[in-house]
C-alpha positions as a printed Julia matrix, in Angstrom:
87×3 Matrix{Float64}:
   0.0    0.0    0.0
   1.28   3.35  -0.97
   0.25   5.38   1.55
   2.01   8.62   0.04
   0.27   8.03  -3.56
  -3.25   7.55  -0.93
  -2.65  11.05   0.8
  -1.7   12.7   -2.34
  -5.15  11.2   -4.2
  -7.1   12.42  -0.86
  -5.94  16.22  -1.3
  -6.31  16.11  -4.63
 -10.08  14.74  -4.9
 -10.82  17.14  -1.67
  -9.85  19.99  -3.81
 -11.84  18.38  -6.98
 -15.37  18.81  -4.97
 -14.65  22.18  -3.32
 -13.02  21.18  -0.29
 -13.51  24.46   2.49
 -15.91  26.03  -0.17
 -19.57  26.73   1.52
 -22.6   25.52  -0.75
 -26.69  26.78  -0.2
 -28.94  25.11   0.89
 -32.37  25.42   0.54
 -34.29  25.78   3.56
 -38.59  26.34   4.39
 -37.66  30.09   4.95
 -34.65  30.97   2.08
 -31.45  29.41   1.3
 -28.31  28.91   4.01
 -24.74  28.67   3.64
 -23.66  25.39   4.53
 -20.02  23.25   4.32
 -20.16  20.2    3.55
 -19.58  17.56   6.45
 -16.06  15.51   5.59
 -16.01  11.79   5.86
 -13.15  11.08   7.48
 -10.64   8.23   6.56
  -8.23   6.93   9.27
  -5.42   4.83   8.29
  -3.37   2.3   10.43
  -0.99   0.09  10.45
  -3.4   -3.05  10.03
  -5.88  -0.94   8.34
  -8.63   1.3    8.05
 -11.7    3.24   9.42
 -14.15   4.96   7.23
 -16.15   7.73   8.98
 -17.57   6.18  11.81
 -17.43   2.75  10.94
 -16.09  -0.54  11.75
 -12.04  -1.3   11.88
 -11.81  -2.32   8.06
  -8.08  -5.05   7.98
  -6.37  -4.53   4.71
  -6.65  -8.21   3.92
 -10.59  -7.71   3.53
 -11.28  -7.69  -0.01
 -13.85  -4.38   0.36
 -10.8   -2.58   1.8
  -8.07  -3.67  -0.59
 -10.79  -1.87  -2.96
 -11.37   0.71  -1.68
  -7.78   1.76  -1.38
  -7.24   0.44  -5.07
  -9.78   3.05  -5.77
  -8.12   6.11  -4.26
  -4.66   5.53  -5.29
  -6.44   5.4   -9.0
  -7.32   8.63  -8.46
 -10.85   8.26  -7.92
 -13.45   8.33  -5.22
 -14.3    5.02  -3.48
 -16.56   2.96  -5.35
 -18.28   2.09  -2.37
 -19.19   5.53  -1.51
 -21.06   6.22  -5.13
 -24.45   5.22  -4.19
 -24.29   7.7   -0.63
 -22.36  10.63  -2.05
 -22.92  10.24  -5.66
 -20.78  13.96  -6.25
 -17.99  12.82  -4.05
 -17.22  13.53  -0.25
């Protein structure tokens, strides 16, 4: 695992979908300002935790994706169907 290439990928796509850069939102009364809330990836040694989730090893295939995924250069394929214009 190339966990320079990973970082790299991570700033990279953060800055594709406006990382720090407020959207509106539409609300009952007007429209809001509102950043977006980050997913956050935590790596160790053994492996990896996706926002709140479970301890993910890096043996488990769904991991071993996932990371494939980011040090393509793309968002996790996993995450398509939640956040469909990236996180």
């Amino acid at each position: 695992i190339d966990f320079d290439l990973i970082l790299e990928n991570i700033k990279d796509l953060n800055s594709l979908v406006g990382e720090g850069i407020s959207q509106i939102e539409h609300t009952p009364r007007g429209a809001r300002l509102r950043r977006p809330e980050p997913l956050p990836l935590t790596l160790y040694q053994n492996g990896i935790v996706v926002g709140h989730g479970a301890f993910r090893p890096y043996q488990h295939p769904a991991t071993r994706q996932c990371l494939q995924d980011i040090m393509d250069g793309y968002f996790p394929s996993e995450l398509q169907p939640r956040y469909p214009d990236g996180v």
